[in-house]
C-alpha positions in Angstrom: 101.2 77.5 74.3 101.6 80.1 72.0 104.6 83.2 72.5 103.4 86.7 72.3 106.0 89.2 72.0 105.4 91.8 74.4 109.0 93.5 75.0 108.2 97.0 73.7 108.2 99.9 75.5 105.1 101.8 74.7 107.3 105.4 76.1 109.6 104.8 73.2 107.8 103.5 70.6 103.6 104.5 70.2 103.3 102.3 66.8 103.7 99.6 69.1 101.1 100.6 71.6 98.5 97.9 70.6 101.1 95.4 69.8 98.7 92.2 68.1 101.7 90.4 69.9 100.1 90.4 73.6 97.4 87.7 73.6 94.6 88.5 76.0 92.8 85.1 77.9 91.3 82.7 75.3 87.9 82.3 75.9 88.0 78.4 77.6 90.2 79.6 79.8 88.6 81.3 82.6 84.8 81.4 81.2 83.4 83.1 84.3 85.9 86.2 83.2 85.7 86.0 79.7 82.0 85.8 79.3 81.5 89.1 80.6 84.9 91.2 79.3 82.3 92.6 76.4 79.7 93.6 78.8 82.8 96.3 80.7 84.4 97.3 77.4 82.9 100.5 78.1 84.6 101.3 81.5 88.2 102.4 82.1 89.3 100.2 85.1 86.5 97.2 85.1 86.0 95.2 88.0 83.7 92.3 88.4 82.1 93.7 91.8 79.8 90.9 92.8 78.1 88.0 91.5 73.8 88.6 91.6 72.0 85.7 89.8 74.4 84.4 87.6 74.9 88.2 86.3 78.1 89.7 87.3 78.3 93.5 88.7 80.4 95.6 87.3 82.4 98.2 88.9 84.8 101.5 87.4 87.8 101.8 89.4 88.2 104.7 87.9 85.0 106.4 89.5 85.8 104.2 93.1 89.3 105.7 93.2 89.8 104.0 96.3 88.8 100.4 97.8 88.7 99.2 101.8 87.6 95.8 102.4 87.3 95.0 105.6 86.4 91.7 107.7 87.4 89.3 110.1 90.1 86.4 109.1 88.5 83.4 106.6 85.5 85.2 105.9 86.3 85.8 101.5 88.3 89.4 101.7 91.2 87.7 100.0 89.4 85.9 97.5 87.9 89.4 96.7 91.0 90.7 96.2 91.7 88.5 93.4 88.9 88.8 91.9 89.2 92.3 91.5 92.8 91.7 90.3 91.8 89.5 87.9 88.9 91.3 86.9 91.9 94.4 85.4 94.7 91.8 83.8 91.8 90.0 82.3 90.8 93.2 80.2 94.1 95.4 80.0 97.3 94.8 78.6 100.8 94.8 80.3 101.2 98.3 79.2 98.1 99.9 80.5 98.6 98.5 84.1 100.9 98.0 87.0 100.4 96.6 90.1 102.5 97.2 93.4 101.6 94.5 95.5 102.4 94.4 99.5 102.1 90.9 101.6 103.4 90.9 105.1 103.0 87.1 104.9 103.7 86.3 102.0 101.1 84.1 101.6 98.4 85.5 99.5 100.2 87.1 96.6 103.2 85.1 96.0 101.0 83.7 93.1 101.7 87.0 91.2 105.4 86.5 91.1 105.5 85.7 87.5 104.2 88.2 86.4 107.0 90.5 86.8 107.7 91.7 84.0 103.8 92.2 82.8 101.8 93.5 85.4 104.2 94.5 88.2 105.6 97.8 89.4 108.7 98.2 91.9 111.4 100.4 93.2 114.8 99.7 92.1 116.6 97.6 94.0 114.1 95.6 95.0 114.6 91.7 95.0 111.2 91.0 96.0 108.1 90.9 93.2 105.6 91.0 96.2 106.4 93.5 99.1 106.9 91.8 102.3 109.0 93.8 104.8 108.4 96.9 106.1 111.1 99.1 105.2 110.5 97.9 101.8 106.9 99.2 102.5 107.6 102.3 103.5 110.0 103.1 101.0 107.4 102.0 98.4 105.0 104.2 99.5 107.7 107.1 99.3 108.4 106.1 96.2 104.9 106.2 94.7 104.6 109.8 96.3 107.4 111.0 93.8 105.6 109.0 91.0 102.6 111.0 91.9 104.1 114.2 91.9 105.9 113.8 88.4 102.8 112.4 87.1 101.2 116.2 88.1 104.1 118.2 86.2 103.3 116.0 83.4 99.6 116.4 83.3 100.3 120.0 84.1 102.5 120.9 81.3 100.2 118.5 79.4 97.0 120.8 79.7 95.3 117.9 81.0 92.9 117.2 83.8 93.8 112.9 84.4 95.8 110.5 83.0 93.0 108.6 80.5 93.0 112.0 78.4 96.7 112.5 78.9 97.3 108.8 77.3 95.3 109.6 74.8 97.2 112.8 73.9 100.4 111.0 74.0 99.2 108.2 71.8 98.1 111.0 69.4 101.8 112.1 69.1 100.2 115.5 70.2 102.8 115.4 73.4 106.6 115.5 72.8 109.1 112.6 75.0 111.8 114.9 74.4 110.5 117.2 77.3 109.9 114.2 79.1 106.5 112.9 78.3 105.9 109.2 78.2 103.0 106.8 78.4 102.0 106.6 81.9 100.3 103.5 83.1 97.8 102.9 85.4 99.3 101.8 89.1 97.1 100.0 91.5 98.7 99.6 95.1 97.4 96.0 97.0 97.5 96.3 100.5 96.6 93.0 102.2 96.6 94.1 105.8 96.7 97.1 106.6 97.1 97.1 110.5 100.7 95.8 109.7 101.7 98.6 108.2 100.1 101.5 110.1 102.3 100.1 113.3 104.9 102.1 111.9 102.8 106.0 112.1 105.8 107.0 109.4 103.9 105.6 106.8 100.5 107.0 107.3 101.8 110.7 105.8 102.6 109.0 102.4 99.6 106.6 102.1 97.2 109.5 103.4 98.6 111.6 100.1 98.3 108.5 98.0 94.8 108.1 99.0 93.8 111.7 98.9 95.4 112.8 95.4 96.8 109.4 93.8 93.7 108.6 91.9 94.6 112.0 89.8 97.4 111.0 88.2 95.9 107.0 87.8 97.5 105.9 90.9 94.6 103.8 92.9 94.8 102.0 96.0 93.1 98.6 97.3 93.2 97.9 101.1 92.1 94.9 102.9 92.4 94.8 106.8 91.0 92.4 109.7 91.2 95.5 112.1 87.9 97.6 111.8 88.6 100.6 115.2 91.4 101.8 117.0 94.5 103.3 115.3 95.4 101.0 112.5 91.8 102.2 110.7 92.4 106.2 111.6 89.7 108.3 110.7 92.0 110.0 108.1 92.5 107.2 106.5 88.6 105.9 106.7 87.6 109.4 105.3 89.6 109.1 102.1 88.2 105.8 101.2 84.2 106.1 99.7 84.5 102.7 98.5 83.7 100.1 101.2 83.2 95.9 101.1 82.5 94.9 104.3 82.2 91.5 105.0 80.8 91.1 108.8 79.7 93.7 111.1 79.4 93.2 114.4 77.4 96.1 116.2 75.7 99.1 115.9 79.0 101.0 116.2 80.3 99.2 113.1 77.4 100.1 111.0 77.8 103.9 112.2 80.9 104.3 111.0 81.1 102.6 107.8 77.9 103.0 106.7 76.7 106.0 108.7 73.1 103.6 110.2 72.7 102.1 113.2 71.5 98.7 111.6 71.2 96.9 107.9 68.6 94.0 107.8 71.0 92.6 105.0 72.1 89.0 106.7 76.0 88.1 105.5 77.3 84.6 105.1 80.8 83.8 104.3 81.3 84.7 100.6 79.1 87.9 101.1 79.7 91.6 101.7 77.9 95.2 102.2 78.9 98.0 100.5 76.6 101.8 100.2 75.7 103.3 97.0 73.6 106.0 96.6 72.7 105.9 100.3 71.4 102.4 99.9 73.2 99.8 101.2 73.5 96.9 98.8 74.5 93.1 99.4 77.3 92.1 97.2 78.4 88.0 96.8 81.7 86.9 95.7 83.0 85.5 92.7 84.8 81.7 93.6 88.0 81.6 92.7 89.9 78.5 93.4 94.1 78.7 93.2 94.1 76.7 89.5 92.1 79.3 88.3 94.7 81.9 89.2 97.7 79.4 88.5 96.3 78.3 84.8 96.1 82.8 84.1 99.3 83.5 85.6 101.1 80.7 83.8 99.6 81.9 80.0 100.2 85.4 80.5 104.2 84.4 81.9 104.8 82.2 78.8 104.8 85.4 76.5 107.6 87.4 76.3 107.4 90.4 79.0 109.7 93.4 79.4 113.2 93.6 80.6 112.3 93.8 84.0 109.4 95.2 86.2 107.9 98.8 85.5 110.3 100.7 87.9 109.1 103.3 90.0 111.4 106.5 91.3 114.2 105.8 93.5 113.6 107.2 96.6 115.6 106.6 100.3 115.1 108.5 103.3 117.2 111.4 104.4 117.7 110.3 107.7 120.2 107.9 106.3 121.9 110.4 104.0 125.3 111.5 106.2 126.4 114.6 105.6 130.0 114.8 104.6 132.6 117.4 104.2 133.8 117.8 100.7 136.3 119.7 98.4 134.4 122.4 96.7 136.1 121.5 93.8 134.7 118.0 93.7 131.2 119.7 94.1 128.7 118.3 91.8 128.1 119.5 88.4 124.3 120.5 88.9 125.1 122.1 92.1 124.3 125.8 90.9 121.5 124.5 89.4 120.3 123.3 92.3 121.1 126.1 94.4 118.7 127.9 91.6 116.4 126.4 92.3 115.7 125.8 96.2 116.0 129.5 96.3 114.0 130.2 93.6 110.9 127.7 94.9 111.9 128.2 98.7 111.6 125.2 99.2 114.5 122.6 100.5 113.3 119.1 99.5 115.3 116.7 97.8 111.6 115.7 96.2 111.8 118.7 94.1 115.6 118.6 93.0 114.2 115.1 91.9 111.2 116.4 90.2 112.4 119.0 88.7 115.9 118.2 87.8 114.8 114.6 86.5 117.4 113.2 89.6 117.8 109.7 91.0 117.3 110.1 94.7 121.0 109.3 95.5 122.5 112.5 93.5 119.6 114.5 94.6 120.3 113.7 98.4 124.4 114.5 97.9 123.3 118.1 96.3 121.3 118.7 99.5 124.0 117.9 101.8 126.4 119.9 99.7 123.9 123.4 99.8 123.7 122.6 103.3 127.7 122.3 103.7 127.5 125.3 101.6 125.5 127.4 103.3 122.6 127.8 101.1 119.9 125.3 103.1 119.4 124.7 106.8 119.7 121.0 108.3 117.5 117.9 107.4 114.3 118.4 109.5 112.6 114.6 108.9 109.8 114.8 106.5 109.8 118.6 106.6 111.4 120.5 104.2 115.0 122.2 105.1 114.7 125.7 105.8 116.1 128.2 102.9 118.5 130.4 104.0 119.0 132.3 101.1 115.6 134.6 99.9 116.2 135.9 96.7 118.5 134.7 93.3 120.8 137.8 94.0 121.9 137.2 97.6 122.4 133.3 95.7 125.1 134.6 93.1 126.9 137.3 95.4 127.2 133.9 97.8 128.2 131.8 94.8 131.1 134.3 94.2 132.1 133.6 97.2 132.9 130.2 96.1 134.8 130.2 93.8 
């Protein structure tokens, strides 16, 4: 099998953007792919949506933002999922697209594992190429929140509405890395059931904002769960999500709230789902994929060379577990008037925005919040809400910073 060299960083170095050295699937590998790849080269995101007599369906990601699929156990939702993940390494290279993959069971996904250093996205730290316990989860989420946020400074100071014409601005060498610009790939978040995360109600805040504003900044999310009511399918969470594969309904309830009619004469067997578009509901059929198909892809695309190590996402770790400690104020950190700066000049005490702004891992951004609180300048940590500023304007700030020294 042929080696591809695909160890460039496409941040660093835009000559090598389209590096000839990634090869994409020959054609006799996965046929049912590749003999329709020409037909999406228009879209940003393709996905092969559903299989209608012999001609496959396609789908933008980029205009569904946001994907639930939802059914019983054994009825094709998984199988779905792959095809829609393959549908996006089959047509993008390792630069254009990260996945962050989360498996409770570690069953579905594991299959991804080698591609780690192609097509996956992590936090640092992280051991695990596939997601699979919840604290892990959680920080993930957190993580992907920061991500989100940088990625709107950048567009921001970009001039730029969303990330496709921000890429292409960067590629045109018409955005400068020395303030921090860089190629920014798409990230697509797998959940494969979502009723195991949503036990823990800490992690609805973060993927609520993922699912609401994500798709802005290229970050899109795919959610399978077997739980269709009660509170692991909120009505928050249903609301953000337009894009619906359903693969069995069971009552008129069902219907109402997914598809907003009491009843669909569409029939569904195993393989099958319903999803609405332009106030029609349509019947969509899967794509068969069978574990060699996956195993023969993964294994071509690991054999090339990939990069150092995963895409890594921001650092991020709960403030509930920073302690605050007494310190010398002569061992106070360097950036600390920096800081101080500006909280008071935002009025807002998040370690978020020390790390936004200040380009901070969130270790040293946590330590300059317990050291303005220990210094008088912030209130104490309040959870997820920001600390309270005690300090209103820049010139109470220096007379206090006096003080100090």
């Amino acid at each position: 099998m042929p080696e591809a060299v695909n160890s460039y960083d496409p941040r660093q170095d835009l000559s090598a953007y389209k590096d000839p050295g990634y090869t994409f699937l020959p054609s006799d590998l996965f046929e049912k792919f590749q003999a329709s790849i020409q037909e999406s080269q228009s879209l940003q995101l393709p996905l092969m949506w559903s299989l209608s007599l012999d001609q496959i369906i396609f789908k933008d990601l980029a205009e569904l933002k946001n994907i639930l699929i939802a059914g019983p156990p054994e009825i094709g939702k998984t199988n779905f999922i792959h095809q829609l993940i393959l549908s996006l390494i089959a047509t993008k290279h390792p630069a254009q697209i990260k996945f962050v993959m989360f498996d409770f069971k570690s069953l579905d996904f594991s299959i991804y594992k080698s591609l780690k250093k192609h097509f996956i996205a992590q936090i640092l730290g992280e051991e695990n190429t596939v997601v699979s316990s919840i604290n892990a989860a959680s920080n993930t989420l957190n993580s992907l929140c920061i991500e989100m946020d940088n990625r709107y400074d950048l567009l921001k100071n970009a001039g730029t509405k969303n990330i496709f014409n921000y890429n292409d601005k960067f590629i045109a060498r018409q955005l400068y890395p020395g303030l921090g610009h860089q190629y920014l790939p798409t990230l697509v978040l797998i959940i494969d059931e979502l009723a195991d995360l949503i036990l823990f109600p800490q992690n609805e805040i973060p993927l609520r904002r993922l699912l609401y504003e994500g798709y802005k900044t290229g970050i899109y999310s795919i959610i399978s769960t077997n739980q269709f009511l009660g509170a692991t399918l909120s009505n928050s969470i249903l609301a953000s999500i337009e894009w619906r594969a359903i693969f069995r309904l069971y009552d008129k309830d069902d219907y109402r709230r997914f598809f907003d009619t009491i009843k669909t004469e569409h029939h569904i067997s195993k393989g099958e789902f319903l999803y609405s578009e332009n106030a029609h509901i349509h019947k969509g059929s899967t794509i068969l994929i069978g574990q060699n198909d996956i195993e023969e892809i993964t294994g071509f695309i690991s054999h090339q060379r990939g990069y150092q190590h995963a895409y890594l996402l921001p650092e991020y770790i709960d403030e509930n577990d920073l302690e605050t400690k007494e310190f010398d104020i002569a061992d106070r950190d360097d950036l600390l008037e920096d800081a101080a700066r500006l909280i008071v000049q935002n009025q807002v005490g998040s370690t978020s925005l020390l790390q936004r702004r200040m380009k901070l891992g969130y270790n040293r951004a946590g330590r300059l919040m317990d050291q303005l609180e220990a210094l008088g300048i912030v209130g104490p940590n309040q959870g997820s809400a920001a600390r309270n500023v005690l300090l209103k304007t820049e010139l109470e700030l220096e007379k206090h910073l006096k003080t100090l020294k």
